[in-house]
TORFISE-80281 format. One line per 3 residues: number of its first residue (from 0); their letters; for each residue x, y negated, z negated of C-alpha. Coordinates in Angstrom, 1 decimal, decimal comma. Layout:
NUM) A) X:Y:Z ~ ... $
// end
This chain:
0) XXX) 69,5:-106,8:126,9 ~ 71,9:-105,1:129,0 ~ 72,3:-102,0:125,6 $
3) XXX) 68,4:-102,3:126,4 ~ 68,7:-101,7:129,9 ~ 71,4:-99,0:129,7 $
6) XXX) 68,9:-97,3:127,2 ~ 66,2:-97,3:130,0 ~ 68,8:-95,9:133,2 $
9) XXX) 70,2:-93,2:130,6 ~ 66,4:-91,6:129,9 ~ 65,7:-92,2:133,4 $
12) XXX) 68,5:-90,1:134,4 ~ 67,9:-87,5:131,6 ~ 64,2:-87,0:132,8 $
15) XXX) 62,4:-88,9:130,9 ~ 61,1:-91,4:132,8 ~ 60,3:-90,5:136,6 $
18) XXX) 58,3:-91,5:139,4 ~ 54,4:-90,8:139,5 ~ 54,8:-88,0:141,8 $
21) XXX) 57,3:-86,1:139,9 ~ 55,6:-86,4:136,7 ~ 54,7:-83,0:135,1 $
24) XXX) 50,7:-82,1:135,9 ~ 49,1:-82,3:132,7 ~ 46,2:-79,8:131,4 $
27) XXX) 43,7:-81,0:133,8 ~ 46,3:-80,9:136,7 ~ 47,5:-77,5:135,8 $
30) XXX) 43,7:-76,6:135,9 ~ 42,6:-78,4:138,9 ~ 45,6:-76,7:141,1 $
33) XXX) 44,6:-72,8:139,2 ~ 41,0:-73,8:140,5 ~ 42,6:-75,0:144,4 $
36) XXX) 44,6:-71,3:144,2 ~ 41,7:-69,1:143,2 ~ 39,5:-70,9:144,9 $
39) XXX) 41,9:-70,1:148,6 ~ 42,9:-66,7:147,5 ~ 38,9:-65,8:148,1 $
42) XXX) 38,8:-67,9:150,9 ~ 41,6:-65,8:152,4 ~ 40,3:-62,4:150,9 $
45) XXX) 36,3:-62,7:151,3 ~ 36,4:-62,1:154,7 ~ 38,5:-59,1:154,5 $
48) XXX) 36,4:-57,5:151,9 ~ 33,2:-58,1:154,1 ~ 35,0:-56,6:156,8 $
51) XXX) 36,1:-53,6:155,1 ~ 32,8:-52,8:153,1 ~ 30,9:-52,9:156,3 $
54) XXX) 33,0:-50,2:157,8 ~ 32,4:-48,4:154,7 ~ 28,6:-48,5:154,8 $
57) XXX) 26,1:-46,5:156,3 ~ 23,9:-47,8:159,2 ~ 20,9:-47,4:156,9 $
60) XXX) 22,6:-50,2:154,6 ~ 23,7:-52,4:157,6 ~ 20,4:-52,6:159,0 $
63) XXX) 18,9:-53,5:155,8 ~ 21,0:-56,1:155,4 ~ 20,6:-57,4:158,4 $
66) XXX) 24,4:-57,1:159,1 ~ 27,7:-57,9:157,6 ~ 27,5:-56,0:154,1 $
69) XXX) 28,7:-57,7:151,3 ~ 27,7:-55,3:148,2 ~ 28,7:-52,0:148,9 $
72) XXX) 26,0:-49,4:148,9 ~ 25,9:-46,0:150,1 ~ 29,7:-45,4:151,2 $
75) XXX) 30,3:-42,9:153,6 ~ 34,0:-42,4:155,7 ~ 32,3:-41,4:158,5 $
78) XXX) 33,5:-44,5:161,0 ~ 36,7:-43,6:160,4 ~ 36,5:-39,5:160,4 $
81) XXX) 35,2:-40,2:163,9 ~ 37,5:-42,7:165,1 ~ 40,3:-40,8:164,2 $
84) XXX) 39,1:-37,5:165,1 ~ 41,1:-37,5:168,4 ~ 39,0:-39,8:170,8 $
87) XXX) 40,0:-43,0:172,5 ~ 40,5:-44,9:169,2 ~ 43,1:-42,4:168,2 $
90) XXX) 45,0:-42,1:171,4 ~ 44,9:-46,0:171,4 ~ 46,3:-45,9:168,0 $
93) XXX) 49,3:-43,4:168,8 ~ 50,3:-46,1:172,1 ~ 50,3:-49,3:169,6 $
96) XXX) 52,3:-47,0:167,0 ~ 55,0:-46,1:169,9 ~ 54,9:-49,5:171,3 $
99) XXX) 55,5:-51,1:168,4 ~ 58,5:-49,1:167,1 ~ 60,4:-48,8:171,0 $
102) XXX) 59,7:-51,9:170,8 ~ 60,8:-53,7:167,8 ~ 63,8:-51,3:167,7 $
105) XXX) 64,5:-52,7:171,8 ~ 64,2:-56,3:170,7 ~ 66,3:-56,0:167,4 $
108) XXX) 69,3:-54,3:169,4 ~ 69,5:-57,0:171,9 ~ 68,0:-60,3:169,6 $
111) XXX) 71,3:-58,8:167,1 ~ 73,8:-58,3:169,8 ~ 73,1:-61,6:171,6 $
114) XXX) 72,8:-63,4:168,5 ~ 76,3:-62,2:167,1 ~ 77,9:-63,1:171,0 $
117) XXX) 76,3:-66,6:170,6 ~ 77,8:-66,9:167,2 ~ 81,5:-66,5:167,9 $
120) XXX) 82,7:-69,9:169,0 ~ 85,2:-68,3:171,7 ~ 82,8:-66,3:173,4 $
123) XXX) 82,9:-66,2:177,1 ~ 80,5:-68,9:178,4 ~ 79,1:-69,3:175,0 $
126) XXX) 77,3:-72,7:176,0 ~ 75,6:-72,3:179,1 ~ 74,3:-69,0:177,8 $
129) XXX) 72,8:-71,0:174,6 ~ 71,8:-73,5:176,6 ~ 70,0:-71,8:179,4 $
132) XXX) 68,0:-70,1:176,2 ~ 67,2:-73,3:174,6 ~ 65,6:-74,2:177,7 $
135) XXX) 63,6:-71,5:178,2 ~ 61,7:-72,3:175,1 ~ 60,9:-75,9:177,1 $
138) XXX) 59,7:-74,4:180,6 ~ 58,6:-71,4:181,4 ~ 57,8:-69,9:185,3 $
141) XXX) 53,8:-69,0:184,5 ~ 51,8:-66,4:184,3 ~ 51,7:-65,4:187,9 $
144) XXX) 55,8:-65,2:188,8 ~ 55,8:-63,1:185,6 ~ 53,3:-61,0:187,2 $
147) XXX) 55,1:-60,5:190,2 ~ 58,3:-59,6:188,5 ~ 56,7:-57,3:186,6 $
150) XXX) 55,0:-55,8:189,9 ~ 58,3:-55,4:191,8 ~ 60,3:-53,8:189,3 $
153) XXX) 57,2:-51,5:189,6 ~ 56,7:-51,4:185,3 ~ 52,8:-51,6:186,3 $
156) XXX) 50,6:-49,1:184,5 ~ 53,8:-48,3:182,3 ~ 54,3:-48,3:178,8 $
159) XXX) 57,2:-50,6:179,3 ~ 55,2:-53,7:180,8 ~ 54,0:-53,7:177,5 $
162) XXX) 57,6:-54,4:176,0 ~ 60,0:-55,9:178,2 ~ 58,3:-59,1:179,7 $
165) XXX) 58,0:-59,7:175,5 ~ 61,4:-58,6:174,3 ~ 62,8:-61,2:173,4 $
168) XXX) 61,9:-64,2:171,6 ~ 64,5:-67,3:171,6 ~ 63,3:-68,4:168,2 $
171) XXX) 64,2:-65,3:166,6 ~ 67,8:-64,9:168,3 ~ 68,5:-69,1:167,2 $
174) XXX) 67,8:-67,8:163,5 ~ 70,0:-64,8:163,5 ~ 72,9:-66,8:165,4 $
177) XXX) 72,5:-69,5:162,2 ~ 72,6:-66,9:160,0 ~ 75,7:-65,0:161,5 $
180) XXX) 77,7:-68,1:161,6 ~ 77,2:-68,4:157,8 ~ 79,2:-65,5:157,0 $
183) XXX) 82,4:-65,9:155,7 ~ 85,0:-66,3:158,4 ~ 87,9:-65,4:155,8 $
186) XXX) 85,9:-61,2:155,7 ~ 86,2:-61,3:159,6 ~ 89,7:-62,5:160,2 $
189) XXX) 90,5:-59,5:157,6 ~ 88,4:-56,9:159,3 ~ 90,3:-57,6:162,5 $
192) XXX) 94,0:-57,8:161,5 ~ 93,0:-54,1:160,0 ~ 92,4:-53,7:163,6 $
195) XXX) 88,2:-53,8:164,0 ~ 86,5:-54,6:166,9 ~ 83,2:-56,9:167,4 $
198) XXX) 80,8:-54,2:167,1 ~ 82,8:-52,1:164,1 ~ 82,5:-56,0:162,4 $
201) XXX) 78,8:-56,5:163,4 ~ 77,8:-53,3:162,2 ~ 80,0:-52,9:158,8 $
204) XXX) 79,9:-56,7:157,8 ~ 77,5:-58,8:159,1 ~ 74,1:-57,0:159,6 $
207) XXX) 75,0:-56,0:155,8 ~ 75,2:-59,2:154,4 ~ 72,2:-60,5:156,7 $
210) XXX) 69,6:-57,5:155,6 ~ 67,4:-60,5:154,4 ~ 67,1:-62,5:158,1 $
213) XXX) 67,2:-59,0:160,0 ~ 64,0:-57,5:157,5 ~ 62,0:-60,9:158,4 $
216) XXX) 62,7:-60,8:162,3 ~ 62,0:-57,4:162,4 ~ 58,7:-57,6:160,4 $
219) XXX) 58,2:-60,6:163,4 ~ 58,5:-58,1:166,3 ~ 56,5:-55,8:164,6 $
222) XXX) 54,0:-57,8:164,1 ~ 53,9:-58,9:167,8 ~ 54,1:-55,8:169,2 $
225) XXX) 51,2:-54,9:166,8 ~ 49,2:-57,2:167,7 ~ 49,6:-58,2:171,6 $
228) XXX) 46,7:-57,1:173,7 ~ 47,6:-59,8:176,6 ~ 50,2:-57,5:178,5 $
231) XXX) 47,7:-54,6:178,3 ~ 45,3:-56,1:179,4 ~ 47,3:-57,4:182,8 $
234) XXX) 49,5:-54,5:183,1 ~ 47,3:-51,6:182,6 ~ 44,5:-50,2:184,2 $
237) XXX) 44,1:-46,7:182,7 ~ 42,0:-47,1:179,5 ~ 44,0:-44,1:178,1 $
240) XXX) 47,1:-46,0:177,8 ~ 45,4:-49,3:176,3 ~ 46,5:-49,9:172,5 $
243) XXX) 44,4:-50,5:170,0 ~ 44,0:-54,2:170,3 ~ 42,5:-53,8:173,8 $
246) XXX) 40,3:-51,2:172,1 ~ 39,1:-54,0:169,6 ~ 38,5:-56,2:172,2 $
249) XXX) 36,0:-54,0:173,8 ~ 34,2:-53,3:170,6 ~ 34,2:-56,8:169,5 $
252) XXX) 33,5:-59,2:172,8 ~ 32,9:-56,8:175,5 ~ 30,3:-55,0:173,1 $
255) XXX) 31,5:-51,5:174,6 ~ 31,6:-47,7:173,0 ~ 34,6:-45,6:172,5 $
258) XXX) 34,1:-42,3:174,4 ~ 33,1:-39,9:172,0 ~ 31,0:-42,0:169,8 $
261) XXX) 27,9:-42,7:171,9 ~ 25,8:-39,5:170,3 ~ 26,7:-40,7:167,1 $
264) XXX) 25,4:-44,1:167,0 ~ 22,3:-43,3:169,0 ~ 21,2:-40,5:166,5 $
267) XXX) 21,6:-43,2:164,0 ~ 24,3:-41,7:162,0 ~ 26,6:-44,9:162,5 $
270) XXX) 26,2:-48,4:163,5 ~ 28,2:-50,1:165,9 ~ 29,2:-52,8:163,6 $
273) XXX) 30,6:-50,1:161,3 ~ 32,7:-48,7:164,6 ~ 33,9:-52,8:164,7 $
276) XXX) 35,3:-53,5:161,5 ~ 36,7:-49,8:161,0 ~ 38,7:-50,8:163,9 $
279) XXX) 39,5:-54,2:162,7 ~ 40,8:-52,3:159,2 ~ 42,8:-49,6:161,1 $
282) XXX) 45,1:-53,0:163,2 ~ 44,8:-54,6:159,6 ~ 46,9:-51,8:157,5 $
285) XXX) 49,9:-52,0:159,2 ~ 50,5:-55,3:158,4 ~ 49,0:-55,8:155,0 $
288) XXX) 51,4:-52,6:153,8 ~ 54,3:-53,8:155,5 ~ 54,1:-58,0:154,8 $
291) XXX) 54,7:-57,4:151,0 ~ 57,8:-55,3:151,1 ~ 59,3:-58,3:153,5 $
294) XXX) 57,8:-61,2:151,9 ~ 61,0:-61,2:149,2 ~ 63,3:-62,1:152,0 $
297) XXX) 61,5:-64,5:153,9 ~ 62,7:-67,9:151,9 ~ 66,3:-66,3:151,8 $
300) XXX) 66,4:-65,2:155,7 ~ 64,5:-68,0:157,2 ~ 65,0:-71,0:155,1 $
303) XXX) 69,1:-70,4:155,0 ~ 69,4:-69,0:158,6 ~ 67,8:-72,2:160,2 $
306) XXX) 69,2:-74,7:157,3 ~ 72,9:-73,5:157,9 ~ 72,6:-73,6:162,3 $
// end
């Protein structure tokens, strides 16, 4: 009985026998789940192609289709030669462009440099500062003392209301201090008694063995500089310094014309809904070219950074 029974714990151990949930998926699993995959991956991608094979089509095709085009027919670039032939579009392009790169660069500098301070255990005031970010994740003053703050410092119908009340993001710094405290403490007690300093060690050891965490939060503030239109649209007044995703706004709810389109669309050349989703594609590409050179580091830079705080 008990050979028997030492039998049984040995192939249980070896793989053999496990539990229901960690058997392996036979045929009609491995089918069922390739079915579940395909079947989101369209989910996902149908409404991008609709989107982008409108804006490819002419207005003779959307209007026989009653709409959003799902078979392309009769392609033509014109929605995009004319939103990018140096109207508002354009220009609103050029501010999301500059936005987004002062920006992210902005953010990275101080998320980094904070993140590395907060990761030194003899920092000065190393815990309240940690602290009093934890809690600012937990309460937050509301929309109008923002506003005001904003308003005094006089950033108002500037480009940089549209970065600094959204600079920093907690989240992001907590991920890159978990990340800087992995490194090995043995490289930075050598860097020092060969006589470098904080920022010589940041700069030559760290943020080169933490290119995974920095690519990912980067790709974050992008991203959210990209797409914020909430700022703009409290900040700024002067349509000629709105981004693009105020732009899309207008299109899309506010049902409104760039300048320089109007004789276009009313000799019937183009459609508004083309004008829509063209502008939908252009805030699209940034992302969709940049996601895929990031996506490698994500499960090394987010999954280690937080797992190791």
């Amino acid at each position: 009985m008990s050979a028997l029974m030492g039998t049984t714990r040995g192939r249980f151990v070896r793989g053999r026998l496990r539990p229901a949930w960690e058997e392996e998926p036979g045929r009609a699993g491995l089918a069922a789940k390739g079915v579940t995959l395909v079947l989101v991956c369209l989910a996902v991608l149908f409404p991008v192609w609709v989107v982008i094979v409108t804006s490819l089509s002419s207005a003779k095709t959307i209007t026989e289709t009653g709409g959003l085009v799902v078979i392309p027919r009769d392609i033509t670039f014109i929605a995009y030669q004319e939103l990018l032939s140096g109207g508002q579009v354009t220009r609103a392009a050029l501010v999301s462009v500059g936005v987004t790169v002062v920006g992210t660069l902005f953010s990275m500098t101080v998320s980094v440099l904070c993140a590395f301070g907060l990761s030194r255990p003899g920092s000065v005031l190393h815990r309240p500062i940690l602290v009093f970010l934890i809690a600012t994740m937990f309460f937050g003053a509301g929309l109008i003392p923002t506003y005001l703050v904003v308003q005094g410092l006089g950033l108002t119908d500037t480009y940089l209301s549209l970065i600094l009340p959204s600079a920093l993001n907690v989240f992001n710094i907590l991920v890159l201090r978990a990340f800087f405290m992995s490194t090995a403490q043995e490289l930075i007690e050598s860097a020092r008694i060969d006589g470098a300093g904080d920022l010589r060690i940041l700069w030559q050891i760290v943020m080169p063995l933490s290119r995974a965490v920095i690519a990912v939060i980067t790709l974050f503030y992008a991203v959210g500089y990209w797409s914020a239109w909430f700022n703009a649209s409290i900040y700024i007044s002067d349509p000629d310094m709105l981004p693009l995703q105020n732009i899309m706004q207008q299109l899309v709810i506010k049902q409104t014309r760039p300048t320089g389109l109007a004789q276009v669309i009313n000799t019937g050349q183009l459609s508004p809904l083309a004008i829509q989703m063209a502008v939908m594609v252009l805030a699209l590409v940034p992302v969709a070219v940049l996601s895929p050179f990031v996506q490698k580091h994500f499960k090394q830079g987010m999954l280690t950074g937080a797992i190791k705080g």
